[in-house]
Every structure is written in structure tokens, then in C-alpha cells.
C-alpha positions in Angstrom: -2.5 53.5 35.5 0.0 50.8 34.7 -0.3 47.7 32.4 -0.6 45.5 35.3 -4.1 47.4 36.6 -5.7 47.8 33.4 -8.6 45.3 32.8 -7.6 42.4 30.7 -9.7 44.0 27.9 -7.7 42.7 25.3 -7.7 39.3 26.4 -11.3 39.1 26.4 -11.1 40.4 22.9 -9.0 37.9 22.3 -10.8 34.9 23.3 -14.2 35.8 21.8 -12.3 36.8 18.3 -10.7 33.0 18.3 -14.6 31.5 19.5 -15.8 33.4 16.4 -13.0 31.5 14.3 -14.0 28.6 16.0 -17.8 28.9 14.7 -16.9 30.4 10.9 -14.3 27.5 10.8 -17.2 24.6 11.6 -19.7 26.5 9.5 -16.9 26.3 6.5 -15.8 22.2 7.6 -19.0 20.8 8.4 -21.8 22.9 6.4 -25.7 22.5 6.5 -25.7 21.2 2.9 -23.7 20.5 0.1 -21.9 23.4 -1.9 -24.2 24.4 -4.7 -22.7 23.9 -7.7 -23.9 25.3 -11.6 -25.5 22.4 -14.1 -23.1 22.3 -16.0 -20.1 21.0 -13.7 -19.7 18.0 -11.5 -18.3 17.9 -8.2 -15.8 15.2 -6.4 -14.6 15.9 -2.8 -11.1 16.1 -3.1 -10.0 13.4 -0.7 -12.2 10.6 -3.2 -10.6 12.2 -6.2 -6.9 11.3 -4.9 -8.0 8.2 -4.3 -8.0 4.2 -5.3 -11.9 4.1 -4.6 -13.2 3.9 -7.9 -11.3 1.9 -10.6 -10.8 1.9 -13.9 -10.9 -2.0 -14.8 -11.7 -4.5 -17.9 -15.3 -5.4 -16.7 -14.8 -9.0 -17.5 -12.3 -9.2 -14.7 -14.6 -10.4 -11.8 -14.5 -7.8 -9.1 -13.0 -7.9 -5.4 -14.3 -7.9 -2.0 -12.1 -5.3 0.1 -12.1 -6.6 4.2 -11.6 -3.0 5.1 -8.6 -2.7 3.5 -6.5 0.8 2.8 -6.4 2.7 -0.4 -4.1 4.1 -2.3 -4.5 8.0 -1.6 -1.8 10.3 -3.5 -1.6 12.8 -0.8 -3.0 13.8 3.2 -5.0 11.4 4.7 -6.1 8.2 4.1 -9.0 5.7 3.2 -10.3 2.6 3.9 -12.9 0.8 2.1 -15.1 -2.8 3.1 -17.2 -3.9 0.3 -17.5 -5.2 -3.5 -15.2 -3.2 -5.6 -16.0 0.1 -7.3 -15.4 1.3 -10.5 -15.4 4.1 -12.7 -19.2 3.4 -13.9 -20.6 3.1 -10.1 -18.3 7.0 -10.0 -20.5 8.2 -12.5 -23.9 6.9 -11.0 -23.0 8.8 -7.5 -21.5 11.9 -9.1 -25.2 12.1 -10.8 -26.7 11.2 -7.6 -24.8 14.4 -5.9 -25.5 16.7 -8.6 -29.3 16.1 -7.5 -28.9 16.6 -4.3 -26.4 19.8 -4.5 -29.5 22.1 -3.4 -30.6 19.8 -0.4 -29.6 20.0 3.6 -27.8 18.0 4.6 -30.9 16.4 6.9 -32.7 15.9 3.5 -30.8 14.4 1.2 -33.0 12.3 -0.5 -32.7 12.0 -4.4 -35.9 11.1 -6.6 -34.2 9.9 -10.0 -35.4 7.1 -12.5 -32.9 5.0 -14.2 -33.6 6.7 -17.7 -32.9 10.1 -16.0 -29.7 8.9 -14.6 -28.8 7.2 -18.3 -29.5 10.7 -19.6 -27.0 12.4 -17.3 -24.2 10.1 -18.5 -25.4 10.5 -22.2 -26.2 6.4 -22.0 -29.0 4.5 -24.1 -32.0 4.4 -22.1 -32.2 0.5 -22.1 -32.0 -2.4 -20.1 -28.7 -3.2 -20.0 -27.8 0.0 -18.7 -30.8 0.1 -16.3 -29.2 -3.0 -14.9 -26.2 -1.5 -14.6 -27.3 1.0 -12.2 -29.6 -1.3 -10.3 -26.2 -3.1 -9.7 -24.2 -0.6 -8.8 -26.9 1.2 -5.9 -26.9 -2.3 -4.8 -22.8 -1.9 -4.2 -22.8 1.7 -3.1 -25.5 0.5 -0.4 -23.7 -2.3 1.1 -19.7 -0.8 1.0 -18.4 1.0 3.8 -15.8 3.7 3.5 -13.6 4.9 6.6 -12.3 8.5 5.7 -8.8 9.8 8.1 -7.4 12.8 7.4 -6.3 16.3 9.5 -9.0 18.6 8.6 -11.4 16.1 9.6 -10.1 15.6 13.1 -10.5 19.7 13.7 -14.2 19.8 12.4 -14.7 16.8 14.1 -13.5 18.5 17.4 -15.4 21.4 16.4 -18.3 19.9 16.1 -18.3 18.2 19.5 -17.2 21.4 21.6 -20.3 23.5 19.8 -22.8 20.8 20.2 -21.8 20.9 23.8 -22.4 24.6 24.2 -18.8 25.2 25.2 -17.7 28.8 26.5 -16.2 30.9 24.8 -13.2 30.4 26.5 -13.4 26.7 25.7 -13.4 27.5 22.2 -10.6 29.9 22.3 -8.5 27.2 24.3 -9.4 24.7 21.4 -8.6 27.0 18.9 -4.9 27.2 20.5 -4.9 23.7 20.4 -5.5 23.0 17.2 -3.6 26.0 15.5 -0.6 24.3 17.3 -1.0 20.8 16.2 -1.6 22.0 12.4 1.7 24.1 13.0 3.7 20.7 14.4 2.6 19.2 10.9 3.5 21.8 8.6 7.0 21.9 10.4 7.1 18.3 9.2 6.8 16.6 12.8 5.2 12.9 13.0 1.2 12.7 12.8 0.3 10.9 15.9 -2.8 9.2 16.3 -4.8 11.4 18.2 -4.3 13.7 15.8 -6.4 12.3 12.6 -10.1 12.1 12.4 -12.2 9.8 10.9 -15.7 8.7 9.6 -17.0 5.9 8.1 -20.1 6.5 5.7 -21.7 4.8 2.9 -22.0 6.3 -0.3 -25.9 5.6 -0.1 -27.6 5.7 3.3 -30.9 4.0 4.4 -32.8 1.8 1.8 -33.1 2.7 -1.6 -36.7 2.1 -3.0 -38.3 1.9 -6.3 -41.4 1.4 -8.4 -42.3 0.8 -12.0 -40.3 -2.9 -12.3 -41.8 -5.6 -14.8 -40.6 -8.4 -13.2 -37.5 -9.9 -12.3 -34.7 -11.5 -14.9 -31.6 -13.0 -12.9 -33.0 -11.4 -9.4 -32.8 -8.0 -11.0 -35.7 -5.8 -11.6 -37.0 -4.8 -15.1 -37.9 -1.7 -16.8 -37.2 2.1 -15.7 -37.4 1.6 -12.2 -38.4 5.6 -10.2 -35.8 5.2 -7.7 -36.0 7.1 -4.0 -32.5 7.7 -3.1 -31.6 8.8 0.6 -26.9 9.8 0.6 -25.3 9.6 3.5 -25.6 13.2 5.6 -22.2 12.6 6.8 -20.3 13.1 3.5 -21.7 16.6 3.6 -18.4 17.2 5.4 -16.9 16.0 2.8 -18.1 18.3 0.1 -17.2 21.4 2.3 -16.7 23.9 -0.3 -12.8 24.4 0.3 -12.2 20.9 -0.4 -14.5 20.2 -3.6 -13.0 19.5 -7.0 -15.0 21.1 -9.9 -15.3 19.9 -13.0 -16.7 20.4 -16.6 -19.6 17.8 -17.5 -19.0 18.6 -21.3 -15.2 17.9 -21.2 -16.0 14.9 -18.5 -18.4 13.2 -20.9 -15.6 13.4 -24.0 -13.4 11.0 -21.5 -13.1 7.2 -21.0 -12.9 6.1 -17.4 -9.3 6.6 -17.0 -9.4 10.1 -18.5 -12.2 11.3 -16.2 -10.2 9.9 -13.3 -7.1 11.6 -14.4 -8.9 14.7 -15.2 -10.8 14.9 -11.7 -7.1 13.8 -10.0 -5.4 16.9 -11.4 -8.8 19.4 -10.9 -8.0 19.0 -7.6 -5.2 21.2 -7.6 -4.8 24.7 -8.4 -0.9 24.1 -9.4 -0.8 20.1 -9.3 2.6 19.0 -8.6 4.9 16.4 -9.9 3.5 13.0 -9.5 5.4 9.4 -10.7 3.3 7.6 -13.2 3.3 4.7 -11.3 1.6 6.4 -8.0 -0.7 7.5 -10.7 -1.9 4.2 -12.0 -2.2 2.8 -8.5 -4.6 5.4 -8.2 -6.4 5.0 -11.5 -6.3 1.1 -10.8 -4.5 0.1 -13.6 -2.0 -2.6 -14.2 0.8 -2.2 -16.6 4.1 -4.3 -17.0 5.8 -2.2 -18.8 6.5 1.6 -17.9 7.1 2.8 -21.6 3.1 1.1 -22.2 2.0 3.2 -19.1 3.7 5.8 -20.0 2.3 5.9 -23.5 -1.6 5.3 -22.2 -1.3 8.0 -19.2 0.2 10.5 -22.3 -3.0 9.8 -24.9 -5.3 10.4 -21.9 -3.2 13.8 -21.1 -3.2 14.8 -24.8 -7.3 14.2 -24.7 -7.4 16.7 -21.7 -4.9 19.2 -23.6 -7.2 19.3 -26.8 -10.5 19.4 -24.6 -8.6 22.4 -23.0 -9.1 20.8 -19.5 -5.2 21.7 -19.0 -2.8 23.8 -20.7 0.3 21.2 -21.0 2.1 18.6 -19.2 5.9 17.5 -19.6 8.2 14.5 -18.1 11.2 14.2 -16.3 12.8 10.8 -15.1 13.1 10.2 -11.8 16.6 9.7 -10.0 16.7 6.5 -9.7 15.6 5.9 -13.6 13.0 3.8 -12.5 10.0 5.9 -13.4 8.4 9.0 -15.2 7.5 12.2 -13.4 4.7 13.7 -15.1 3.8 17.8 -14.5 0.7 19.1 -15.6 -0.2 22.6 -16.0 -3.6 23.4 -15.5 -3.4 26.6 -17.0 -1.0 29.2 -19.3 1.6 30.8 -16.4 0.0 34.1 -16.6 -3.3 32.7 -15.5 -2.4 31.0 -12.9 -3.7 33.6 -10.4 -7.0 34.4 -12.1 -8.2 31.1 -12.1 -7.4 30.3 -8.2 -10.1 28.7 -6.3 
């Protein structure tokens, strides 16, 4: 029998092997809940640690109202936020909310935390001032808006749709093709075109937040250790798909100031980070130096802090080019570990 007669066995192979890549693919991008993590880390989706969303300002500077404006994101993708400015305080109020709901679906996610619990979790006093804090900062989390763009989106995205739809196999497989080509284009360095991002917008709290226990009110904000019922956004589940989390130690995060955790979560995010200018780095952190050689100096004592926690193994400089700036290059770990401690 020749080739042409035989039945097209192979093909059909074919297709349903790329369908089943299809569905373990959407089951890895979009999962049912978020990754379960142990107690004693933290987790930050990747595309929120590269990014300008949470600031590290003096808080007697008033904060800003962002119209849906764009954030600085050192690397793929890119963010948009609408709403009162965050900062580094409101980072550590959601990170706790998360690591509540790390064992919830995605359906479900509704966190039942008071104020003192959350205080303990940041290793605050359990007081007033604090509790206002975080009345405060739910209130900001509630009412902001962030748009999220990036590549892997736009292919769970289209995954999603095409499963939800009960597409064929064949459907799949043809999707599949589609897709593999596109993310091929990129690597090769062609232009992104717009069809070819995918987006969400999400709030970092969803529904209404609810409370008991207050003893009045003192400038329109409740009193005492409020029992808050917290419901987070199902949609950032994609977000926190386990390829795409940032892990990091609690006991080393709670030794940093506000720019150190950012830093610290910034270069998590990489297995091998590469070299990044100092000044991409403080648009990121939110900083706001004149002078390079007093950025320069902060960024290093926040660097040395993460060397001595052992949080990474070393970091160097290099100017750039042009003379205009530092390159900084951090090691996460010693060269022959480097392998073992992949994610």
C-alpha cells in the first residue's frame, strides 16, 4: 500500500495530541485557584512585581489620582492603572490578603481577616493607627482599576474562549498552530501587533468589603478591630498561574523597608535576572532622585541588606555606554547553584 492510501492515522494523532496541549496549557494559564503556596513565603504575580503599581513614597507627599494611565513595567507586557495611588503599605495589605486565600477556588475567594490579624502578618502594633491604615487602603484597592496586556494573556485568553465554546478538536489543533506561530514571530523579534496582546482589567478587591465590630466613627473612618469579609477579584487567578508567580521569603521580606521588599520581589522574579539601569529601576520602585551617584548609593544599601539576609548571592556595576547611568547585575545565587535552584 502506498503513502497516499494509508489512513491519515497520523494526522489524527496529530490533531488530538496538540487539543490535549491546548487543554494542559489552559489548565496551567488560567487555573481553578491560586497556586498553593507554604506559610512561610509570599507570593507576587510576576507581571505586578515588574511593575510601577505600588510605590515606595514619603507618606506626607499627598498621593495621585491615575486617569488610566500606563505604568512603568521593566519587561513584556504592560499595565494600566485608574484610581488613587498605591503604595508599598496597600502591597503588603493585599499580599496578606492572597496568602489567605492561597487554598480557595477561584469561585470562592472570599477572605475573613480582622484588622489585628492582618497587623500581625506585617509584624505591626495592633492599634488604631494602623487599623486605620488598612481601613484606608481596602477603601483604594476597592475603588482602583488595573488593565493588565501582555502575550501569555492573549493565548489563555483565546484558550479560554475556544474550550468554553466546546470547540473540536480540530479547532483546537488549528488554534494551537496559530498561536505557536505568533509566539514564534515574537521571539524572532518581529513587531507585536495589536491583535496579538490580551488584556484584563480587575480590581484588586472585588464586590463589597464588609465588616463588624466598629466603635463609632472618627474622621468617617471606623473604630476598633473591625472582622472584615473580603471577596478578590477571581480574575487575577490568571495572574497567579503557577509559572508566572514570584516566591518569596516572609522572614527576609519583613527585615526590608518598602524599597527593599520591592527590589527584593523585582529580582525574585527571575531565575538569572539580567542587567537592569538603575534608573529603569527607580521608575519602577517610584522613587525620585536628582542625582545618580545618591541613587546609586540608596539602590546599593538596599542590595547589601538582601546580600546579608542571603536573599541574593552578589550584585556588581558596569556603566552604561553612554556614561549616563549604572547597570546593576544581581546574582541570585553562587554560579554552581544556579541549576538546582531553578523554578
Amino acid at each position: 500500500m502506498d503513502s497516499y492510501s494509508q489512513p491519515k492515522v497520523g494526522s489524527a494523532i496529530e490533531i488530538k495530541t496538540k487539543a490535549n496541549s491546548v487543554k494542559a496549557d489552559m489548565r496551567k494559564l488560567i487555573p481553578a485557584q491560586l497556586a498553593f503556596w507554604p506559610d512561610n513565603q509570599r507570593a507576587v504575580a510576576n507581571e505586578l512585581a515588574r511593575s510601577a503599581l505600588f510605590l515606595c513614597r514619603d507618606p506626607r507627599e499627598k498621593r495621585q489620582f491615575f486617569d488610566n494611565e500606563s505604568l512603568y513595567v521593566l519587561g513584556e507586557g504592560a499595565i494600566t492603572y485608574k484610581g488613587e495611588e498605591l503604595r508599598e503599605r496597600d502591597e503588603d495589605i493585599w499580599i496578606s490578603l492572597t496568602h489567605l486565600a492561597r487554598e480557595m477556588s477561584a469561585g470562592k475567594m472570599v477572605v475573613t481577616v480582622s484588622s489585628s490579624d492582618i497587623c500581625k502578618q506585617n509584624n505591626w502594633r495592633q492599634d488604631q493607627r494602623y487599623y486605620n491604615e488598612i481601613f484606608k487602603s481596602i477603601q483604594r484597592m476597592k475603588g482602583g482599576v488595573i488593565g493588565v496586556y501582555s502575550k501569555r494573556l492573549a493565548k489563555a485568553l483565546k484558550y479560554e474562549k475556544a474550550i468554553q465554546a466546546n470547540a473540536s478538536d480540530a479547532e483546537l489543533a488549528r488554534l494551537h498552530d496559530e498561536l505557536t506561530k505568533v509566539e514564534a514571530r515574537l521571539a524572532e523579534g518581529h513587531e507585536i501587533h495589536d491583535d496579538e496582546l490580551g488584556g484584563m482589567m480587575m480590581s484588586l478587591i472585588h464586590g463589597d468589603p464588609t465588616f463588624t465590630g466598629a466603635k463609632g466613627l472618627k474622621n468617617n473612618i471606623p473604630q476598633g478591630n473591625l472582622q472584615w469579609e473580603i471577596v478578590l477579584d477571581k480574575k487575577m487567578v490568571s495572574l497567579f498561574a503557577k509559572p508566572f508567580l514570584t516566591l518569596v521569603d516572609n522572614e527576609v521580606r519583613q527585615e526590608l523597608t518598602g524599597t527593599g521588599k520591592r527590589l527584593h520581589t523585582y529580582f525574585s522574579s527571575h531565575q538569572k535576572p539580567y542587567p537592569v539601569k538603575l534608573r529603569n529601576l527607580e521608575k519602577m520602585v517610584g522613587l525620585n532622585f536628582g542625582a545618580l551617584n545618591a541613587l546609586k548609593a540608596n539602590i546599593n544599601s538596599h542590595l547589601k541588606k538582601l546580600q546579608d539576609l542571603g536573599a541574593i548571592y552578589d550584585f556588581s556595576y558596569k556603566k552604561t555606554a553612554d556614561d549616563t547611568d549604572w547597570l546593576v547585575t544581581v546574582n541570585r545565587f553562587p554560579p554552581q547553584k544556579e541549576s538546582v535552584n531553578s523554578k
